[in-house]
VMD Tcl script that draws the C-alpha trace (Angstrom):
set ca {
  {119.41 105.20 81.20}
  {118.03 105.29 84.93}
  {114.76 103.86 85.45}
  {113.04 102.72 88.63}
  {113.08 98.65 89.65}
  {110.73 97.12 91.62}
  {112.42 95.12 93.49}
  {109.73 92.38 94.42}
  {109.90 90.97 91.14}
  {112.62 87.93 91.11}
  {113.89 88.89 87.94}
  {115.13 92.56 89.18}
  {116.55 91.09 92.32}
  {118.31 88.83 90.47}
  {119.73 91.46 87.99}
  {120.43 93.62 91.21}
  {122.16 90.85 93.00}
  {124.32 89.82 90.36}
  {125.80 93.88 90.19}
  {125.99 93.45 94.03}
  {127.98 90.53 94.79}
  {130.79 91.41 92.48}
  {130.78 94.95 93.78}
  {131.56 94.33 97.35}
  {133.71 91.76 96.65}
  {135.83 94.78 95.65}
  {135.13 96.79 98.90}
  {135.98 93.89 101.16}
  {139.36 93.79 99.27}
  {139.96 96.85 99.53}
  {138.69 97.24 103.36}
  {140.69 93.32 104.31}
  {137.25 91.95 105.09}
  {134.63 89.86 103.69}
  {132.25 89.95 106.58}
  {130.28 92.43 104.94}
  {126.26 91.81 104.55}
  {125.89 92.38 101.22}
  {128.02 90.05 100.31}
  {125.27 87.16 102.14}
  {122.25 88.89 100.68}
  {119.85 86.62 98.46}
  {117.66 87.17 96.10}
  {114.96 86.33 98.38}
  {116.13 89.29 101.41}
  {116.42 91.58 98.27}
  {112.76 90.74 97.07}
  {111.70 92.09 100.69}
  {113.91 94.62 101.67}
  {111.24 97.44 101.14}
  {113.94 99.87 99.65}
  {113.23 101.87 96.47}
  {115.52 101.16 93.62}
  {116.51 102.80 90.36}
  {118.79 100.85 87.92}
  {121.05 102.16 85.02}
  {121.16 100.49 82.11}
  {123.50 100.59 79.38}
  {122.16 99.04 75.86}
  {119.53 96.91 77.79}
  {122.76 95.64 80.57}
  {121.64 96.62 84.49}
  {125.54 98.14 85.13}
  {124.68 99.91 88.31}
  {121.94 100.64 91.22}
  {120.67 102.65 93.89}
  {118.39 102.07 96.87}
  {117.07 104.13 99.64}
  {114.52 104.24 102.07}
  {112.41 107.70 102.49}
  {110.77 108.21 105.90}
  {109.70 111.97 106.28}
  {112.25 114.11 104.99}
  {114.93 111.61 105.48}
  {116.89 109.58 102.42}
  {118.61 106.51 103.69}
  {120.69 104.96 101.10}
  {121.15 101.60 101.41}
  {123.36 100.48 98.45}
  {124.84 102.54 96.05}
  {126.25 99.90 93.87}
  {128.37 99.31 90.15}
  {130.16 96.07 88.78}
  {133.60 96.24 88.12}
  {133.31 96.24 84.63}
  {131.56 99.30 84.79}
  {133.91 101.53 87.13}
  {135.17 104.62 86.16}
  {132.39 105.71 84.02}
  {130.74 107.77 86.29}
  {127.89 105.45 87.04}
  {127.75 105.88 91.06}
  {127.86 110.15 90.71}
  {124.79 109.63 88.30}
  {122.72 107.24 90.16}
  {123.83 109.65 93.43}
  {122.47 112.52 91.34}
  {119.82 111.11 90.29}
  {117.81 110.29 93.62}
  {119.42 114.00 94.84}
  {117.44 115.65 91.85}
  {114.59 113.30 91.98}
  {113.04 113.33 95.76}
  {112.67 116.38 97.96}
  {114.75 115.78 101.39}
  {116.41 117.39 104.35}
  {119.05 114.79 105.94}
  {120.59 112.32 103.42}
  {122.47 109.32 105.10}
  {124.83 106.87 103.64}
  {127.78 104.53 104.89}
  {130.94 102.56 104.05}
  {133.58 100.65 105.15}
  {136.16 103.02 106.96}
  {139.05 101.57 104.96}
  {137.09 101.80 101.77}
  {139.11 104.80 100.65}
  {137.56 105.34 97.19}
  {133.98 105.74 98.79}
  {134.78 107.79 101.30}
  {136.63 110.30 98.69}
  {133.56 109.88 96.72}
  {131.06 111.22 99.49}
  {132.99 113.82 100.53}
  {133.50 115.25 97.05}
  {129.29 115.05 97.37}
  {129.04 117.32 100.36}
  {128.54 114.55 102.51}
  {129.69 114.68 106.66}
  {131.39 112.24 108.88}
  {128.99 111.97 111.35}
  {130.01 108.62 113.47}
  {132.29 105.45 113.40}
  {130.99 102.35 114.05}
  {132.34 98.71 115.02}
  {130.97 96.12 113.81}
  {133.30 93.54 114.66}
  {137.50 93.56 115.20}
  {138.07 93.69 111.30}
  {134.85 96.05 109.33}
  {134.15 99.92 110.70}
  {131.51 101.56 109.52}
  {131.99 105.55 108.45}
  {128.59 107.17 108.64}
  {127.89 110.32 106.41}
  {125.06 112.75 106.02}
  {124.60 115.41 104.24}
  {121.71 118.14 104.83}
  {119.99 119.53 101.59}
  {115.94 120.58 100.82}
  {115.58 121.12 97.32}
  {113.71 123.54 97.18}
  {110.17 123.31 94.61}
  {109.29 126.25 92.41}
  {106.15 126.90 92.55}
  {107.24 127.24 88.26}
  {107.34 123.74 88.50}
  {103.75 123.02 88.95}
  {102.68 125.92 87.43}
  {98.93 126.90 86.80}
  {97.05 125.86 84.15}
  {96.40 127.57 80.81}
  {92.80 128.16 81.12}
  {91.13 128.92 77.15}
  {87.74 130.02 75.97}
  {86.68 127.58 73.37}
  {83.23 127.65 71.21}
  {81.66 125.18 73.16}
  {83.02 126.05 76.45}
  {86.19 125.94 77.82}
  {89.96 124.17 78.36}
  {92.12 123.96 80.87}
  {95.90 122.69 80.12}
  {98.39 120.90 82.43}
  {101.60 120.47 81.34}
  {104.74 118.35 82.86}
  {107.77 116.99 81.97}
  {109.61 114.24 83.49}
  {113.22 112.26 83.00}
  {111.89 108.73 83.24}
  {110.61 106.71 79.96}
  {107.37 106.76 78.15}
  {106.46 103.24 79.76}
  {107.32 104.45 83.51}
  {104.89 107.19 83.04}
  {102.29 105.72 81.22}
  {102.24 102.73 83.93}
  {101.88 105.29 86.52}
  {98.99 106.59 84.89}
  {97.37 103.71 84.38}
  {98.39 100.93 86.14}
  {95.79 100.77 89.31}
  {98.28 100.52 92.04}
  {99.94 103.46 91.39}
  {96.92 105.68 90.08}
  {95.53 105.07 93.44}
  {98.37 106.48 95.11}
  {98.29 109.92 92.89}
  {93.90 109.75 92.28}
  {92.68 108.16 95.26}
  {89.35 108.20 93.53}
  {90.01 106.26 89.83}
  {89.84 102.14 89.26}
  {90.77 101.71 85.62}
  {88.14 98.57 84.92}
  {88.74 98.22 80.94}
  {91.56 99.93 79.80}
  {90.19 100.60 75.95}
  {87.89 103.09 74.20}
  {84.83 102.44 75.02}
  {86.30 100.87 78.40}
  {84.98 101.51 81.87}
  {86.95 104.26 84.84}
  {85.35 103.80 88.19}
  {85.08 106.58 90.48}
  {84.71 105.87 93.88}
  {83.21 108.26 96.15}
  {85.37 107.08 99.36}
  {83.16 108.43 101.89}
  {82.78 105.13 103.28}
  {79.18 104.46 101.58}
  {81.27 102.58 98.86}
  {79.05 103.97 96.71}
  {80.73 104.75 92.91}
  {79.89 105.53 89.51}
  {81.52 104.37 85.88}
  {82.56 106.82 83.26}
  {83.49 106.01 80.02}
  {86.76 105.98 77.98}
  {86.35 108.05 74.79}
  {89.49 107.79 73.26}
  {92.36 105.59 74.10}
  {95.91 104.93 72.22}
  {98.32 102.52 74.27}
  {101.04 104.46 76.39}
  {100.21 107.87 74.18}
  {96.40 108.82 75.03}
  {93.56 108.34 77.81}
  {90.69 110.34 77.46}
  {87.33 109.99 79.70}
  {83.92 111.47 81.05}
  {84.50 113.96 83.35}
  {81.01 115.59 84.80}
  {79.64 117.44 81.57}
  {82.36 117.25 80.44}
  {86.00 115.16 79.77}
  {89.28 114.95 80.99}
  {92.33 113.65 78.79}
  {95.93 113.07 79.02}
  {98.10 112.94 76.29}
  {101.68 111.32 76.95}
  {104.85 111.73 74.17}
  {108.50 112.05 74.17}
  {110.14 115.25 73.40}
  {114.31 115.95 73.80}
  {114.98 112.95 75.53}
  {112.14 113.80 78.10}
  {108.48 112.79 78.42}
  {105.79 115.13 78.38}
  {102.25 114.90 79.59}
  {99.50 117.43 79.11}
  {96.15 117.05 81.05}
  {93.35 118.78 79.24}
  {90.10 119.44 80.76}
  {87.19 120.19 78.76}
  {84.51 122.16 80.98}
  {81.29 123.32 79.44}
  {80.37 125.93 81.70}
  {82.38 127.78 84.49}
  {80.64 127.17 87.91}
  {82.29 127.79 92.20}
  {83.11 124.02 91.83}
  {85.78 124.74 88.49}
  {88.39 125.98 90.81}
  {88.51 123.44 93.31}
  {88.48 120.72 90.31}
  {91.43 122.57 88.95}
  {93.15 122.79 92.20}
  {92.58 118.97 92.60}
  {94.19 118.28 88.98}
  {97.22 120.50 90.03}
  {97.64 118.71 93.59}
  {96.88 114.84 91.95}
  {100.13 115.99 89.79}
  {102.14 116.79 92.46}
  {101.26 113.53 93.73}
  {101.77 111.82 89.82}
  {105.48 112.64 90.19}
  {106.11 111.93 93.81}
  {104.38 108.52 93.02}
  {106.43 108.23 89.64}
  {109.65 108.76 91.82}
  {108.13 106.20 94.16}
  {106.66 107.91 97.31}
  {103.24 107.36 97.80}
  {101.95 110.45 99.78}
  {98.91 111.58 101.65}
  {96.93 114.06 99.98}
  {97.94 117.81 101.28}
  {94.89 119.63 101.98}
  {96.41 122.36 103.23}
  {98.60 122.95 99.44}
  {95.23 122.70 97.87}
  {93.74 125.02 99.91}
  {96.61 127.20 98.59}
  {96.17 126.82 95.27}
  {91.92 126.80 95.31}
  {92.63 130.40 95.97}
  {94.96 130.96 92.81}
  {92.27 128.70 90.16}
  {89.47 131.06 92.14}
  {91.18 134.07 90.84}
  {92.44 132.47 87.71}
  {88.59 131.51 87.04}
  {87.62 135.31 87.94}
  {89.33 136.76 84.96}
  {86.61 134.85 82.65}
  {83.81 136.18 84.28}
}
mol new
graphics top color blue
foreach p $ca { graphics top sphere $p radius 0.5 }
foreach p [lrange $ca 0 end-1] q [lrange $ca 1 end] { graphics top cylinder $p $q radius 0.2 }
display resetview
């Protein structure tokens, strides 16, 4: 299983560094040098190394990890690491596929040891370019590789929602699937650091039914207004006020994937409905960047876009 680290924590460093050390002990056999950095990283350095790491796990073991940077369209990997009890079971080609699949990029970099024959095999089998040499010192060169890729998005992939007359009004359905776990999602629902950087505007206060969702208006008035929590079941269900009406997300696993459906109740159809909708669809475009661990800026522009498909989607009620 692959699921994201955060690397601040002591305990994940620790975990990391203890896959790291004995891991390029193997390169700097292989390469004749030990002067290699890794090898005098600490737990400390690792707790502040700003990198973004996913771990894979085998029955609860960390056997493996991957970090990377992400400035503009640009992956920088940083370690791509496995202890040696763990070689040869394809660990390094599914972290590597992993971060290709999971983050939208144009230049992916990476190096390693010249002499480190295995590794460079193991990029160019990926596609990856020699695009400089570098010395370090009279016994480690550096091979740099990159490797130029932009996945592209369907627009399938955040498709519109399923918009349904009801009795009472109306419903519009959201629905997404993602490869990490039940708790990765729920926490980026709601756990306020990370709901901030998908819905600028929510501040979970009491996370039960009955609890408290602050919505600020971030206009720079710092004025805000509660709504309440309706219904709530731990890391399955979050349901709250929403104007007239609600807004609820439901969260459950299905083949070895998680789903979540957002479901908006809306009493009447009005000109703001589409550019609610269109903010839903945009906030989870943001949801998985920020469950992959990017943090964007909101895109006006792709919201714009897609205010003019809810508008006609809204139209064919009326």
């Amino acid at each position: 299983m692959i699921k994201q680290m955060d690397i601040s924590k002591r305990v994940h460093a620790e975990a990391v560094l203890q896959v790291q050390i004995p891991s390029y002990k193997v390169e700097a056999q292989i390469i004749g040098s030990d002067d290699i950095p890794p090898l005098k990283d600490t737990v400390e350095k690792l707790q502040t190394c700003g990198e973004i790491f996913f771990g894979y796990y085998l029955n609860g073991e960390l056997c493996g990890a991957i970090s990377y940077k992400l400035e503009a369209d640009e992956i920088d990997i940083h370690r791509l690491i496995v202890h040696p009890n763990h070689f040869r079971k394809g660990i390094a080609q599914k972290l590597l596929d992993f971060v290709e699949s999971a983050v939208e990029f144009k230049k992916m970099k990476v190096s390693t040891g010249m002499k480190n024959e295995p590794a460079v095999r193991f990029y160019h089998k990926n596609g990856f370019k020699v695009v400089n040499e570098v010395k370090i010192n009279e016994n480690l060169y550096i091979t740099i590789f990159e490797k130029k890729h932009m996945k592209q998005l369907k627009r399938r992939q955040f498709m519109l929602a399923k918009l349904e007359k009801i009795q009472d009004g109306y419903i519009a359905e959201f629905n997404r699937s993602y490869n990490q776990t039940i708790d990765q999602v729920w926490e980026t629902l709601t756990e306020n650091r990370k709901l901030k950087g998908w819905m600028s505007n929510l501040q979970i206060v009491e996370l039960r039914k009955g609890g408290t969702i602050k919505f600020n208006m971030n206009d720079g008035t710092d004025h805000s207004f509660d709504m309440m929590i309706i219904d709530y079941a731990e890391k399955s269900l979050l349901q709250f006020e929403w104007g007239d009406g609600s807004v609820r997300f439901e969260v459950f696993p299905k083949n070895e994937v998680t789903l979540l459906k957002l479901k908006e109740y809306i009493p009447a159809l009005s000109d703001h409905t589409a550019k609610d909708l269109a903010g839903w669809h945009i906030c989870l475009e943001m949801f998985d960047a920020v469950l992959k661990g990017q943090f964007p800026d909101f895109p006006k522009g792709e919201w714009e876009s897609w205010h003019k498909e809810y508008k006609e989607l809204i139209n064919q009620f009326r």
